[in-house]
N, C-alpha and C positions, 0 to 999 in steps of 0.2 A: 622480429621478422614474422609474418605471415605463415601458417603452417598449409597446406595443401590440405583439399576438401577429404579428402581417403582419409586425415586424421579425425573428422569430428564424428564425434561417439554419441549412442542414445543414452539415454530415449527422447524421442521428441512427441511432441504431444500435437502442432500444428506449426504451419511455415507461414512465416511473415514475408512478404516479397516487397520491392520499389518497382516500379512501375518503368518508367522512361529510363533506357539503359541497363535496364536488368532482365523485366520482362519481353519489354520491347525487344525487338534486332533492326536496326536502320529506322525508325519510329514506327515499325510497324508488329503487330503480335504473328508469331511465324505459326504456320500449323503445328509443327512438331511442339510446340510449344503449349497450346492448346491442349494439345492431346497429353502430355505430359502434366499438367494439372487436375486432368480431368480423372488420371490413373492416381494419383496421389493422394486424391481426395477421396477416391475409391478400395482404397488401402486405408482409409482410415485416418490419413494427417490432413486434416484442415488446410485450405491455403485462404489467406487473410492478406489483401493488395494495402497496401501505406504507400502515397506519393501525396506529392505536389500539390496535383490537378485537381480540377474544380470537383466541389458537390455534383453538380448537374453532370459533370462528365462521368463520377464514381456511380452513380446513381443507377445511367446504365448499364456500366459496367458489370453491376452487379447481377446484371438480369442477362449477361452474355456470358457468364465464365462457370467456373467452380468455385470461385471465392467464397466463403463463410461468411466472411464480414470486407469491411473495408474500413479504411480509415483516409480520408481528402484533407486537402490544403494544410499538408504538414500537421495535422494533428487536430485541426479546427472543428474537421465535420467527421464522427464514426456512423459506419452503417451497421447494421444487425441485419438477420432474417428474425424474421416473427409471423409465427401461424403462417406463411407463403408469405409473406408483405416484406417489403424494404421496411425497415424502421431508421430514423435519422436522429441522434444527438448533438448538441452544441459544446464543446469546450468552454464558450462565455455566454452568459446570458443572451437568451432570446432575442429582448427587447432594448442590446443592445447596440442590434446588428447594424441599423439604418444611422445611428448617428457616426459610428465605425466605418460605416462605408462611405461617408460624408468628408471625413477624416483623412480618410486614406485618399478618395479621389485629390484633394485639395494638395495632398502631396502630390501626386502624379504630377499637375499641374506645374507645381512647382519644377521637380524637375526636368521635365520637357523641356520650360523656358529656359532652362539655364544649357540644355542639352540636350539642342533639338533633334538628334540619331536617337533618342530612346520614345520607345514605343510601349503601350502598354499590351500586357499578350492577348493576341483574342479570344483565349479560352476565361478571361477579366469578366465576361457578361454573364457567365455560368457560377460564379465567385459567390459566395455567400458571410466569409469570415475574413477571409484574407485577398489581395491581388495583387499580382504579378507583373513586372517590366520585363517584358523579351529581350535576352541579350543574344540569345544565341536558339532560334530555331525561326520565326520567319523574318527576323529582323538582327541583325549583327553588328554587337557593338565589340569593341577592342575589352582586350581582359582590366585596362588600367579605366575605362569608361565603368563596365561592371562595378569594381571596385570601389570607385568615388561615390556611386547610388548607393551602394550598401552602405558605406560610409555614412552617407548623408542621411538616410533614414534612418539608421540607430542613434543619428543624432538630434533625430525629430523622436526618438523615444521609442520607435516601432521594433518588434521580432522580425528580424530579417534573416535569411539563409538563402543560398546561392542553388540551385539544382544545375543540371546541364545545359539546361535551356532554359532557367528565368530567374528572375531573381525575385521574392518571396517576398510579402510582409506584411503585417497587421498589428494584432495584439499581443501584449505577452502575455505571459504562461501559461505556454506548450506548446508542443515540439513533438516531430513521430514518436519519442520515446513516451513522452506521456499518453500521446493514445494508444500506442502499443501497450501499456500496464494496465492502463482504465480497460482497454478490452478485454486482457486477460482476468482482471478482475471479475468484470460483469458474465465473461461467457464460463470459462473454467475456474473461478471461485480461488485465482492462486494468485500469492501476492510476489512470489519471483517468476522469473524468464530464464531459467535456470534449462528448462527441458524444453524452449523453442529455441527456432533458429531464423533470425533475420540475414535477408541478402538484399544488397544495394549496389552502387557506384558513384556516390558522388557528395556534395558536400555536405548537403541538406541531413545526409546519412547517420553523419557522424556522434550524434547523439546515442542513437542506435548500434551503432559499434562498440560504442562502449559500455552500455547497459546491456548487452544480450551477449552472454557466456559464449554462445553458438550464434558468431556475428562471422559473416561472410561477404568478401566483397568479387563480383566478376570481374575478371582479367582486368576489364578499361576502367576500374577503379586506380591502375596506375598513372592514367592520365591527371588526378586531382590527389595522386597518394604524397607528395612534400607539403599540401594545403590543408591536408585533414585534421583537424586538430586530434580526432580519435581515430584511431585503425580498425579495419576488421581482422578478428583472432586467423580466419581462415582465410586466402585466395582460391577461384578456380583456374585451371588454365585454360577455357573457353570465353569468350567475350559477349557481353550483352545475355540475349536468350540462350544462345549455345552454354553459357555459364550456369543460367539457372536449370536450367533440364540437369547437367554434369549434378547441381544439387539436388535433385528431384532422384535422380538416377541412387545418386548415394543412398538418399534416405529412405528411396523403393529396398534396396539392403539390406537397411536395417532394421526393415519393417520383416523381412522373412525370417 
């Protein structure tokens, strides 16, 4: 069983967040929230975003928030700062992005025809590694429809994972947890995860849960907690942003 966030202890060194469900409140980032990032990082902990969503969409993001770094499309794409610049990395080969994305559309294709309620997501044009079928943010498929696409693609060979709103998939290996490492690698020179803390909600997570000592899931991680294959050590009892602030809050604490 999950311990309550008042138990996780330092030191941490920077905060990994998810993005959709964590950061988010109702799909939208709340001010409190903001603000709450922006003291965090002012204290000295890093906040570094891992989700889903596209390059194109991290890309900005990066230039709206306090994040450090970022990490897109599950693991595909990490960002850096460098000298004021975004800098962009690939999990796979550069040049071997176009026939990958060649690959994948042709899946879509397929299963559209076979299941014409699925839609691919519209944040698919911003995609550079991986893309997405919408089950559940502007187009709604049943949990057993999800199921049989994920299904079906791991059995076309692809890395699939489910987030709350899409279901995921491209190339294998790697997964947020690998870009979570490769970052810590590259920015603080450490080969464990032993002194950060990731917080998430949902399936895509769960790699993550299990690889970081100081894994944290908010509240509406109960919605997907009998499907997770790994748990987070910690719960808060606030949902969505309200949970991560509750995290931020703690670790303003433990930073005094």
């Amino acid at each position: 069983m999950a311990s309550p966030i008042t138990e996780l202890t330092g030191p941490v060194k920077a905060l990994f967040t998810d993005l959709d469900g964590t950061l988010t409140t109702s799909r939208r980032v709340e001010l409190d929230t903001f603000v709450a990032l922006g003291k965090l990082a002012k204290a000295g902990v890093p906040v570094i975003i891992v989700t889903g969503r596209p390059a194109g969409w991290v890309h900005a993001i990066m230039s709206l928030t306090a994040a450090e770094a970022a990490i897109a499309e599950n693991g595909g794409v990490i960002f850096t700062r460098e000298r004021g610049c975004v800098r962009r990395s690939y999990a796979v080969p550069e040049e071997r992005l176009k026939g990958l994305r060649r690959q994948m559309e042709a899946a879509v294709r397929q299963i559209m025809a076979d299941i014409p309620s699925a839609r691919m997501s519209v944040d698919s044009a911003y995609r550079e590694v991986d893309l997405a079928i919408d089950w559940n943010e502007d187009n709604t498929l049943t949990m057993n429809q999800a199921q049989e696409i994920v299904d079906r693609l791991q059995g076309m060979g692809f890395a699939v994972s489910r987030s709350s709103v899409h279901i995921n998939f491209g190339p294998t290996g790697f997964d947020k947890l690998s870009g979570c490492k490769t970052l810590v690698k590259e920015l603080y020179g450490d080969d464990s995860l032993d002194d950060y803390v990731y917080v998430g909600d949902s399936l895509n997570d769960a790699e993550a849960f299990a690889g970081f000592k100081k894994s944290v899931g908010v509240a509406n991680t109960e919605e997907v907690w009998d499907d997770l294959t790994e748990k987070p050590k910690f719960v808060t009892e606030g949902e969505e942003g309200e949970g991560l602030r509750q995290v931020i809050e703690h670790l303003l604490s433990l930073a005094k």
